[in-house]
ROMARMAR-554129 format. One record per atom (N, C-alpha, C): residue in one letter; z, x negated, y. Coordinates in steps of 0.2 Angstrom, whole numbers, plus 5000, padded with zeros to 4 digits. Each point is the difference from the previous one (the first is absolute). Layout:
AZXY
...
***
This chain:
X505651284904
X500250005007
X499450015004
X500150025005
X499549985006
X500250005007
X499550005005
X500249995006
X500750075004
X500349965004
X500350045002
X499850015008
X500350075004
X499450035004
X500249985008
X500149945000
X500149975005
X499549945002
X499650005005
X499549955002
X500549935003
X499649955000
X500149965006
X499950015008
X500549985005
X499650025005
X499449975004
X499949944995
X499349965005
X499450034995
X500150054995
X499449994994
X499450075006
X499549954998
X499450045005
X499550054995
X499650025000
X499350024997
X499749964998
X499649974993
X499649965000
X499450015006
X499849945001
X499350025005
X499649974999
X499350055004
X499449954997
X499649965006
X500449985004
X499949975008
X499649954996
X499649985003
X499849894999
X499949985006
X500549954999
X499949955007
X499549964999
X500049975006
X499349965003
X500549934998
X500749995004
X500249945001
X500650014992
X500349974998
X500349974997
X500649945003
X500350014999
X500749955002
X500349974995
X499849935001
X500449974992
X500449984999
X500450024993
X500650005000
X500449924997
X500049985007
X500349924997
X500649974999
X500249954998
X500449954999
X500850024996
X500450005004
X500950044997
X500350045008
X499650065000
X500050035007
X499849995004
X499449945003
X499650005003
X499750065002
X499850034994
X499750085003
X500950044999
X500350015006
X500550044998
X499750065002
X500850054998
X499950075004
X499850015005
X500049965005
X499850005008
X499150005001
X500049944999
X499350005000
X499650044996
X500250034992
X499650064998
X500050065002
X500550015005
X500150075004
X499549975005
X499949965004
X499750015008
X499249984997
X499849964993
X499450034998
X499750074999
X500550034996
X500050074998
X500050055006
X500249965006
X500150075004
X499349995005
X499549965000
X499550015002
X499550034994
X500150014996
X499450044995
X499849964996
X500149954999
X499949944995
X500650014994
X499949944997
X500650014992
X500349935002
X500750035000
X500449935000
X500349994996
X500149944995
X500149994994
X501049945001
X500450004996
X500449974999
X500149954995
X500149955001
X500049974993
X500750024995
X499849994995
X500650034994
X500149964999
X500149914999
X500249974997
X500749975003
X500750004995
X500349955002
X500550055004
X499850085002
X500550055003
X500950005000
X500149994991
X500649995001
X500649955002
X499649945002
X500349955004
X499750015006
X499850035004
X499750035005
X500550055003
X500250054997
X500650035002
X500649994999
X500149984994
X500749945001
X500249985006
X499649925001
X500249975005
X499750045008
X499750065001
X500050025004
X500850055002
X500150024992
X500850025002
X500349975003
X500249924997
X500349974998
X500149975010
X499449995003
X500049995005
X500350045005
X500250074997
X500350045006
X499850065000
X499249994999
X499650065001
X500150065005
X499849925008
X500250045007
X499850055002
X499150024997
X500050045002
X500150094999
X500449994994
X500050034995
X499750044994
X499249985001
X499550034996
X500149994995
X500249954996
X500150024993
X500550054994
X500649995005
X500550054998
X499750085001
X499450005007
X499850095000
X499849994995
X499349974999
X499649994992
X500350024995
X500549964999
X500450024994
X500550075000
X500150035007
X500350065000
X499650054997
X499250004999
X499550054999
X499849974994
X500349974997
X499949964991
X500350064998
X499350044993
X500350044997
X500649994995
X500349955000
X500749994994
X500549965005
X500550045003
X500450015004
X500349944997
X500550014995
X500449954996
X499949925002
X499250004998
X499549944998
X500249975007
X499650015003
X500150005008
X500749955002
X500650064999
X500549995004
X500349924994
X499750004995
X500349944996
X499849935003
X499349995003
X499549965002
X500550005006
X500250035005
X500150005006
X500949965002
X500250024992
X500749985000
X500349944996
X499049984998
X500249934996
X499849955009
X499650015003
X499349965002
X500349985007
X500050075005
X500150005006
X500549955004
X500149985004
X500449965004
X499950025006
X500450055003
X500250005007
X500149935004
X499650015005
X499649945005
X499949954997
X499850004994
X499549954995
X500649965000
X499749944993
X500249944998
X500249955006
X500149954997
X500449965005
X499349945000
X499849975005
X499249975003
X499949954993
X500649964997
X500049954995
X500150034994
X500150054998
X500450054995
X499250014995
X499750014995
X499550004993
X500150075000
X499450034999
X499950054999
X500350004994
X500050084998
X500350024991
X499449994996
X500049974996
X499650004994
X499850064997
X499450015001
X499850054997
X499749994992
X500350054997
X499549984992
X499550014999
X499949964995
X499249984998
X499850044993
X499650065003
X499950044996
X499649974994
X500250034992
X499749974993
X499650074999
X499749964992
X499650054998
X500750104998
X500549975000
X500450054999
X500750025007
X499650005005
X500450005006
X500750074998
X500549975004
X500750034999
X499650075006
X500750054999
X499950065003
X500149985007
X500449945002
X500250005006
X499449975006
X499649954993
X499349975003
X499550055001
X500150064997
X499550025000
X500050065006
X500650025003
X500350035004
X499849985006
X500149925002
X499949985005
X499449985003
X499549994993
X499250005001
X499750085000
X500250015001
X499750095000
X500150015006
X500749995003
X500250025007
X499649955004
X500149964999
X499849955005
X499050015002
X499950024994
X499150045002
X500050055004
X500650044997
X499850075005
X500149965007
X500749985002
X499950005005
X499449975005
X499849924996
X499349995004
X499550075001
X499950034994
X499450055002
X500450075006
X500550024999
X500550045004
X499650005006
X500449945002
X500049985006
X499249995003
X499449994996
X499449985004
X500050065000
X500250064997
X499550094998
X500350035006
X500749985003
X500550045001
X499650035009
X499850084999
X500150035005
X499249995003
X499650024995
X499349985002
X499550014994
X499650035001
X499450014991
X499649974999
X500049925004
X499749944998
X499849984994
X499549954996
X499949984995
X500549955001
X500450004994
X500549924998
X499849994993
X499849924998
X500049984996
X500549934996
X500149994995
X500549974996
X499749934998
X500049955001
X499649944995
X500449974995
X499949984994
X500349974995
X499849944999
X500049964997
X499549944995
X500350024992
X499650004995
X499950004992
X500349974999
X500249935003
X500149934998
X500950005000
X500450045004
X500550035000
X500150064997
X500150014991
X500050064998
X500950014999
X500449984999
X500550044998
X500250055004
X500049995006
X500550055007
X499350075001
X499249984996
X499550035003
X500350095000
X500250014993
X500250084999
X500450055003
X500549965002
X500750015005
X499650025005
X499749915002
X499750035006
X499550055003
X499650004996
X499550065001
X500550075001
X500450024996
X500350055001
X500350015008
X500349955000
X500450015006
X499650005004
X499549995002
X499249995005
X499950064999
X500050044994
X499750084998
X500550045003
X500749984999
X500650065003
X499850005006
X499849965005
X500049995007
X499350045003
X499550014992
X499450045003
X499449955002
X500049944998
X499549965002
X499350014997
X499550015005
X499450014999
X499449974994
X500149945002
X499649954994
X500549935000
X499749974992
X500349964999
X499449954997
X500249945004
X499249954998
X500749964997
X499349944996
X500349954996
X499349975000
X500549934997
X499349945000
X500549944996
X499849945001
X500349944997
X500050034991
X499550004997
X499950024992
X499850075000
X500150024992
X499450065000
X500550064998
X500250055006
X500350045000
X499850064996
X499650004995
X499750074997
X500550044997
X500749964999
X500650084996
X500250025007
X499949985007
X500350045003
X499950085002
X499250035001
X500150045000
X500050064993
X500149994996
X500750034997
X500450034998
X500349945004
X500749995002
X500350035006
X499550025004
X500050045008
X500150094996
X499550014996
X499750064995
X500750004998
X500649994995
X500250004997
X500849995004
X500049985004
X500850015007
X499650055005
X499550025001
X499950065005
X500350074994
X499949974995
X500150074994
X500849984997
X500449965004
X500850004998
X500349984992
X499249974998
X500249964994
X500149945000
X500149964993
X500249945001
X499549964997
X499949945003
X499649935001
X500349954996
X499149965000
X500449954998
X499449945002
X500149955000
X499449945003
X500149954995
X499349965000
X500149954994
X500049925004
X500649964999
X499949955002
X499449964999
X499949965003
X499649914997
X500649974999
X500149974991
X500449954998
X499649934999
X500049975001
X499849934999
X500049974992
X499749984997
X500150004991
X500250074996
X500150065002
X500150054997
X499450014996
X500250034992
X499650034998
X499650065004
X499450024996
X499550055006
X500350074995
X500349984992
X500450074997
X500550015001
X500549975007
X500549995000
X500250045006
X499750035004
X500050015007
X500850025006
X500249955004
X500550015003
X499850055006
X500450055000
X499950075005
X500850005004
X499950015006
X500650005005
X499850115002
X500750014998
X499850095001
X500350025006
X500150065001
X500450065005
X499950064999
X500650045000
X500150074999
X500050045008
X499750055003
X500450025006
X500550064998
X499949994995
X500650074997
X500649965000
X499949964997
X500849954997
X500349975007
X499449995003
X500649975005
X500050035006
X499850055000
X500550065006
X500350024995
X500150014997
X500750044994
X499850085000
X499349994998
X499750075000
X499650055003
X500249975008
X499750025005
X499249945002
X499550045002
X499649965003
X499550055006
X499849995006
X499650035005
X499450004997
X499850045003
X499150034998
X499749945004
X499649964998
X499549945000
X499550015001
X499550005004
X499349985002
X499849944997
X499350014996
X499849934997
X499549985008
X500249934999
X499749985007
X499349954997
X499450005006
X499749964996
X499949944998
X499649974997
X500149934996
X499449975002
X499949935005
X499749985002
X500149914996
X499349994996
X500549934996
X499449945004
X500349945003
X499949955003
X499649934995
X499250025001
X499649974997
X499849945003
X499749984995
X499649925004
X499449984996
X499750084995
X499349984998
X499850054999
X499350034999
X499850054998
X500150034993
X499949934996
X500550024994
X500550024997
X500449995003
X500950025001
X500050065000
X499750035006
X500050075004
X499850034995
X499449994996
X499650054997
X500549994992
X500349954997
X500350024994
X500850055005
X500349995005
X500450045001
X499850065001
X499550015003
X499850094999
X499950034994
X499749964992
X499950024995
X500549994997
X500549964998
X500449984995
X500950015005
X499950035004
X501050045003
X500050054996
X500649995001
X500550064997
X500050055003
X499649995004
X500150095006
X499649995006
X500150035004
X499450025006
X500049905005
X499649995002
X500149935003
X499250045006
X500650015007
X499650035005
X499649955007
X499949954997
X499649975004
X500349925000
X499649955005
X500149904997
X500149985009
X500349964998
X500049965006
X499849944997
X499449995003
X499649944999
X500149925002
X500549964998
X500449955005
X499449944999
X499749945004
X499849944999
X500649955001
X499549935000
X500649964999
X500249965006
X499950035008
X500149995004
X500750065004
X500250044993
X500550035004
X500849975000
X500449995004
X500649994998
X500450014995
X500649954999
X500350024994
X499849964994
X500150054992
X499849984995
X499150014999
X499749974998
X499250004998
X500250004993
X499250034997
X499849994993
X499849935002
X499949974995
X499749925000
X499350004998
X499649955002
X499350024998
X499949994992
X499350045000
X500150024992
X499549925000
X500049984992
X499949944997
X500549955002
X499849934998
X500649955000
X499949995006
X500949985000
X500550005010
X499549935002
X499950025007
X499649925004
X500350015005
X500149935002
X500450005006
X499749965006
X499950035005
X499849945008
X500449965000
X499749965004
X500449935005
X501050035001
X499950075003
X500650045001
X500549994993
X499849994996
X500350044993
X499850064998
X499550075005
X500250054999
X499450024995
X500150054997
X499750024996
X499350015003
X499149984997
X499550035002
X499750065001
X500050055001
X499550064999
X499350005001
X499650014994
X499550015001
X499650104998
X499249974999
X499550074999
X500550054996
X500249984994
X500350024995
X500650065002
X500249975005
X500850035002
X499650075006
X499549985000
X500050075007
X499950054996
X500150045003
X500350084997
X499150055001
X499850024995
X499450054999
X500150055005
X499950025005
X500150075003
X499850054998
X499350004997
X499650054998
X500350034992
X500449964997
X500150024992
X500950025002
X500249985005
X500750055003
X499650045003
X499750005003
X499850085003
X499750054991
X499649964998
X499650054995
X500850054996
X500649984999
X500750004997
X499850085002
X500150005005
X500050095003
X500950015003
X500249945002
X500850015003
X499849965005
X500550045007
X500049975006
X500449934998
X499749935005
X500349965001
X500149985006
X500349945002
X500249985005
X500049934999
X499549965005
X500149945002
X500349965002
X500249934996
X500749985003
X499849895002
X500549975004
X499949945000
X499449975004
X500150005009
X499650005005
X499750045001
X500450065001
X499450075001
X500550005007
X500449975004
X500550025007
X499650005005
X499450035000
X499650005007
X499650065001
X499950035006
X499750055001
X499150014994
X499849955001
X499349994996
X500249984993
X500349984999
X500150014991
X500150084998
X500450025005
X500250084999
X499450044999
X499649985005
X499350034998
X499549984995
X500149954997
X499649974994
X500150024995
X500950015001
X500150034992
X500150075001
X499850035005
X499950094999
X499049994999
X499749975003
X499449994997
X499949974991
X500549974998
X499850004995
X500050024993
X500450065004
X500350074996
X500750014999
X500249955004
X500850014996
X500650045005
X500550014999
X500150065003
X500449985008
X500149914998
X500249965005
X500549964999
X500249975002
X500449915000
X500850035000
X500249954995
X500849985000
X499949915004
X500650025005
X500149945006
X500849994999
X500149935000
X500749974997
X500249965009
X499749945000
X500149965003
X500350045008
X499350035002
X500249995006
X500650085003
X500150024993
X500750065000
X500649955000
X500349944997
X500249964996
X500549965007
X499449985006
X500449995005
X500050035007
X499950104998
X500150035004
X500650025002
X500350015006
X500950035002
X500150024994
X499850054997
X500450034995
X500249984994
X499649964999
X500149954992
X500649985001
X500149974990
X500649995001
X500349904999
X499649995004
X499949925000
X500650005007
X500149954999
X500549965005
X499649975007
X500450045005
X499250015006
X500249915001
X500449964998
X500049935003
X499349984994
X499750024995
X499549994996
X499350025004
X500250075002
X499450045004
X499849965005
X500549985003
X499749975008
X499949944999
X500249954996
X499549944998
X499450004999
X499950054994
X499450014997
X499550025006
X500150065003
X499549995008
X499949975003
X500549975002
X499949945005
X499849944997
X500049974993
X499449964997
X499350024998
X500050065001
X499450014999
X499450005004
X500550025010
X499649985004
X500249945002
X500349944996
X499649935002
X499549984993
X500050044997
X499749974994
X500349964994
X500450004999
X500549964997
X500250024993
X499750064997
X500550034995
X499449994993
X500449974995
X499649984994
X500350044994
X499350044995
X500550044997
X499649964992
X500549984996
X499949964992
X500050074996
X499450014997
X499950024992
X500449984996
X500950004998
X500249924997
X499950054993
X499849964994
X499850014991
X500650004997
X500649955004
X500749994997
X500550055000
X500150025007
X500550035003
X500250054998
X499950064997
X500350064996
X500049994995
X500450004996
X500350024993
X499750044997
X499650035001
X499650044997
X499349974996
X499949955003
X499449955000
X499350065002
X500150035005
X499550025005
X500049965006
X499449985004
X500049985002
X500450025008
X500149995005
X500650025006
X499649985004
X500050035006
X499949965007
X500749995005
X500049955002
X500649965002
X499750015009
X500650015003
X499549995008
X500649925001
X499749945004
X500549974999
X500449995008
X500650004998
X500449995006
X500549964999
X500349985005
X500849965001
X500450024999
X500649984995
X500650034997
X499750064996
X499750014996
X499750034995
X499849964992
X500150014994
X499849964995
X499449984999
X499550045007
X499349954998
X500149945003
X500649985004
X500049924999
X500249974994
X500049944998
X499949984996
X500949965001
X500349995005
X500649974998
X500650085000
X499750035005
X500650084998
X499950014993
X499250004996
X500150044992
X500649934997
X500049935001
X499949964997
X500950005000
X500450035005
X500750005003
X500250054995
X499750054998
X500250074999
X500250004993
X500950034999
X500249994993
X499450054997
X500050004992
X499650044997
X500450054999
X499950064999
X500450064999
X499650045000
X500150054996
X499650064998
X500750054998
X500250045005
X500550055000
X499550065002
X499350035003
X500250055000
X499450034996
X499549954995
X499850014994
X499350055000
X499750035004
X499550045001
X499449974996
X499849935000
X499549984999
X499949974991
X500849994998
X500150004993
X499550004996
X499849974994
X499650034996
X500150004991
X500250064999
X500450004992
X499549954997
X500449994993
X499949964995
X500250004993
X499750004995
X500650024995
X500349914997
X500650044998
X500449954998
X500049984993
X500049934998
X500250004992
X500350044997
X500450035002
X500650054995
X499550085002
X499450005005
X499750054998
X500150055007
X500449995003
X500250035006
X499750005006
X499950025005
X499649995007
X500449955004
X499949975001
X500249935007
X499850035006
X500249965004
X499849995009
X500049945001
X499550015005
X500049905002
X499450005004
X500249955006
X499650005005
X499749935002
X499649985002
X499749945000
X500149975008
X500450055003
X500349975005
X500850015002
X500350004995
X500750004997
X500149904999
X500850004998
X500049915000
X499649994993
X499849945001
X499449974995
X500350004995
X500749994998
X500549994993
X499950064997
X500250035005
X500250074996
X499150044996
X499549995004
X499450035001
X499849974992
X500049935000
X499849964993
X500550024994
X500449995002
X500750054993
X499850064998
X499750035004
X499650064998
X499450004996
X499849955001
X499249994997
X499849985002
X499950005007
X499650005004
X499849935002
X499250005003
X499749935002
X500349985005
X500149925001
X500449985005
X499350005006
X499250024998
X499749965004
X500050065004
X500150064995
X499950075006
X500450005005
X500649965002
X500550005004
X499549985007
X499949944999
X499449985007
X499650025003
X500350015007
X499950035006
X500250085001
X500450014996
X500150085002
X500550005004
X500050055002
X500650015006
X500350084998
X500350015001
X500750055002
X499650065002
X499450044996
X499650065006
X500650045003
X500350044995
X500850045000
X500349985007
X500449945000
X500449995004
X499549995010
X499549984997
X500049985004
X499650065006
X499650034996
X499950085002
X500650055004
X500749974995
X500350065004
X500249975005
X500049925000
X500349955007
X499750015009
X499350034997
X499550025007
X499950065001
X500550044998
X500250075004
X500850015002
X500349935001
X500749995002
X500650014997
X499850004990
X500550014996
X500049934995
X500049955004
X500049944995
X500749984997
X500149984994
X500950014997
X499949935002
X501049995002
X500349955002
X500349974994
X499849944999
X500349974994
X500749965001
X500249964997
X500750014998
X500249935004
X499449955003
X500149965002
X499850015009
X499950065000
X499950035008
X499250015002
X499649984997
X499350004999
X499650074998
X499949995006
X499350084997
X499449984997
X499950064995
X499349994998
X499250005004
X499849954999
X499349975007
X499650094997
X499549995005
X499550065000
X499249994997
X499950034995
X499350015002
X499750035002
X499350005006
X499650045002
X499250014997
X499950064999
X499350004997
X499750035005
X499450004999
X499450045004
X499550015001
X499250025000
X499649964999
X499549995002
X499649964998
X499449965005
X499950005005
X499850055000
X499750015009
X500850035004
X500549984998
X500649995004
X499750035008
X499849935005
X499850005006
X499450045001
X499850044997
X499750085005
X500550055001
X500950015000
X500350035004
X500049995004
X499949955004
X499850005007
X499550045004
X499850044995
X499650055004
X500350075001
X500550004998
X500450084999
X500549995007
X500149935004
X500550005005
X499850045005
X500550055004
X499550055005
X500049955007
X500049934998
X499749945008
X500049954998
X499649975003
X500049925000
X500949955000
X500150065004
X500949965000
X500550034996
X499650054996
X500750024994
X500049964995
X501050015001
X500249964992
X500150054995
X499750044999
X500150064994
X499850055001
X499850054994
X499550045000
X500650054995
X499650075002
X500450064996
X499450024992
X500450024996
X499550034995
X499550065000
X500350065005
X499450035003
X499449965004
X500249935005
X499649985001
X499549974995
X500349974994
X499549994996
X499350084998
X500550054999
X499750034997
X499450025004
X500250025007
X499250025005
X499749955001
X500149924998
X499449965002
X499650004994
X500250014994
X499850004994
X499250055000
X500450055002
X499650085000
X499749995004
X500049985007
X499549975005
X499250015000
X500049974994
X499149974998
X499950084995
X500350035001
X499750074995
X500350085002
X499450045001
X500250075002
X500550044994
X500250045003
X500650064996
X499550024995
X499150045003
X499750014993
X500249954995
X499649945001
X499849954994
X500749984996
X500750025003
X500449984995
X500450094997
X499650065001
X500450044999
X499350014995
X499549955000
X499350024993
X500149964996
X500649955000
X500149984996
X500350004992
X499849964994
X499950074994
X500850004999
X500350054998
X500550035001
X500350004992
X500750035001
X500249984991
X499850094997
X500049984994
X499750064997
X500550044997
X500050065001
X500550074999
X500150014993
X500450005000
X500250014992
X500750065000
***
């Protein structure tokens, strides 16, 4: 079979543009469509996050979907059928009722059904749709490693919609580019989990066909490129040598960037805080990333005009900035979070914890702490255990030989029945739920209770107070980020910036 002679209508030309800025792709739609459109449309890369989309447009339908963008998104979904099945399970005409639980969305396994796979396809394209829609901006897609099942789906439906680049980080993403290699060319894929106790001759692989699941039809695909999210020199240089395919530049992250951190390398030490120590060892070699011969990009306290220049003097092609996009208008934070976060920051008030505990992942996290969020210590302490929407999962094989699920912050019965250490349970908290709770989709539980939030962000939080356009604004736009950034450096110095290589 092969492709049939129909495009998508968001699929662009690959490009060989480089940006200077970087837009990072955070949280559970923190970086939604909005915000990576109004990056993109000043000449910069706006990136979306990809995790967690199909419970992102669920309860976006499920809400009403006033303004109607998801339904158009989905009207310019190349598998009309698909589409209209998504729209006629999900949708509620003037949303749910304010007490009413969202639908459960399932939790994709290493052998996702056709229905799961239908609505993590759609639910990508329309993120990336909607950032590309009606402009030839750079959009980019972010993943984490650490969530593999939904990764293949996703990537496709990110490629129907024509998305530019696709970064990754959280683990060593080297089958992805591949995997990009082999769905721009309408074959079928396949990814090899991490099982916990599985034989190393036994290898569990979660697949996708795009033939089999358009029923024959697939659109001509642009392989977009592959930028994987590093945190040593060594990392970079085995993924440039040892992928499965082309791997077209790093984003270089330290451990003062928001989110999930690598942990530092040797044995975990911990300050007075609790938080993990970093020392010499953990700084990142610039000269043996640059010696790779692939553009990189700087990440984790580069949000200021003079780092932008430090990291284009120090070869690299320019900075990926999280934070201070993160509580820009367009993000997709709950502006009652935005406007705190400001306004603590010009009293000085806002403390952000490295917590060692807190993701399931056992990467370490940065928590910003606030009131009525699970960094206090009696909302985590209040909150039933529940693990419904399963992102952070991590297989295992079973006595009888089969793959398990189980999460370390799921109820502690259930998590030890599994196998699992009871000591891994402490201090984790809920990333999943609590991610999707601080962009205003938090599920209503059964006793009337919403799920508490968590916030990340990092370190240097309080220098977005320099992107406000006065002393008396409460908020800043994300063009405005981007000309203060650019500020400190001429159009030459970031159009001589080393660029990605033609192939």
């Amino acid at each position: 079979m092969s492709h049939t002679e129909f495009s998508p209508a968001a699929a662009s030309e690959a490009t060989h543009r480089t940006p200077t800025i970087i837009q990072g792709g955070m949280g559970v739609a923190v970086s939604d469509w909005r915000l990576a459109r109004s990056v993109a449309l000043t000449g910069q890369m706006g990136v979306v996050s990809g995790t967690a989309m199909d419970t992102v447009l669920v309860r976006r339908l499920q809400l009403g979907d006033a303004d109607g963008k998801m339904r158009h998104a989905l009207s310019e979904f190349p598998y009309p059928a698909m589409a209209k099945r998504i729209v006629d399970r999900y949708f509620i005409e003037g949303g749910k009722a304010t007490d009413a639980p969202f639908a459960a969305t399932p939790v994709v396994s290493e052998k996702p059904t056709q229905a799961q796979l239908e609505l993590v396809v759609a639910a990508n394209f329309v993120e990336v749709f909607l950032a590309k829609e009606d402009h030839d901006g750079l959009v980019g897609v972010n993943f984490l490693e650490k969530i593999q099942t939904p990764t293949l789906a996703s990537l496709f439906g990110a490629m129907l919609a024509g998305v530019d680049y696709v970064l990754m980080g959280a683990g060593i993403p080297r089958h992805i580019p591949g995997v990009l290699d082999r769905l721009a060319e309408g074959q079928s894929v396949e990814y090899p989990l991490y099982v916990l106790d599985a034989p190393t001759d036994e290898p569990v692989v979660t697949t996708f066909d795009p033939m089999e699941f358009g029923g024959g039809e697939i659109p001509w695909l642009n392989r977009p490129r592959f930028l994987a999210i590093v945190s040593s020199a060594t990392l970079a240089s085995m993924l440039a040598k040892r992928s499965n395919g082309r791997v077209d530049g790093f984003i270089v992250e330290g451990a003062s960037a928001g989110g999930h951190n690598a942990p530092p390398r040797g044995k975990m030490q911990l300050n007075e805080r609790g938080e993990p120590i970093y020392g010499k060892r953990d700084a990142v070699d610039l000269k043996a990333i640059e010696a790779i011969g692939l553009p990189f990009w700087l990440a984790g306290s580069y949000g200021t005009p003079e780092a932008v220049r430090q990291a284009l003097e120090t070869g690299a092609s320019g900075v990926q900035v999280g934070t201070a996009f993160a509580f820009s208008n367009e993000s997709g934070l709950l502006g009652s979070i935005k406007t705190e976060v400001i306004q603590r920051c010009k009293s000085g008030t806002l403390d952000v914890v490295t917590d060692p505990l807190a993701s399931p992942t056992g990467f370490p996290f940065k928590v910003l702490q606030m009131e009525g969020t699970v960094s206090e210590d009696a909302v985590y302490q209040q909150r039933r255990r529940v693990c419904d929407l399963g992102f952070l999962r991590q297989a295992y094989r079973r006595p009888d030989g089969k793959t398990g699920w189980r999460c370390p912050g799921e109820p502690t019965q259930s998590y030890v029945a599994k196998g699992g250490e009871l000591a891994h349970c402490e201090g984790r908290k809920c990333v999943c739920n609590g991610l999707v709770a601080n962009i205003g989709l938090a599920q209503t539980r059964r006793d009337g209770t919403t799920e508490p939030a968590i916030v990340t962000c990092g370190d240097d939080v309080e220098t977005i107070l320099q992107f406000l356009p006065s002393a008396t604004a409460t908020a800043y736009s994300a063009p405005d980020v981007v000309r203060h950034l650019l500020s400190g450096v001429t159009e030459q110095e970031t159009s001589q910036s080393p660029s990605m290589v033609a192939v």
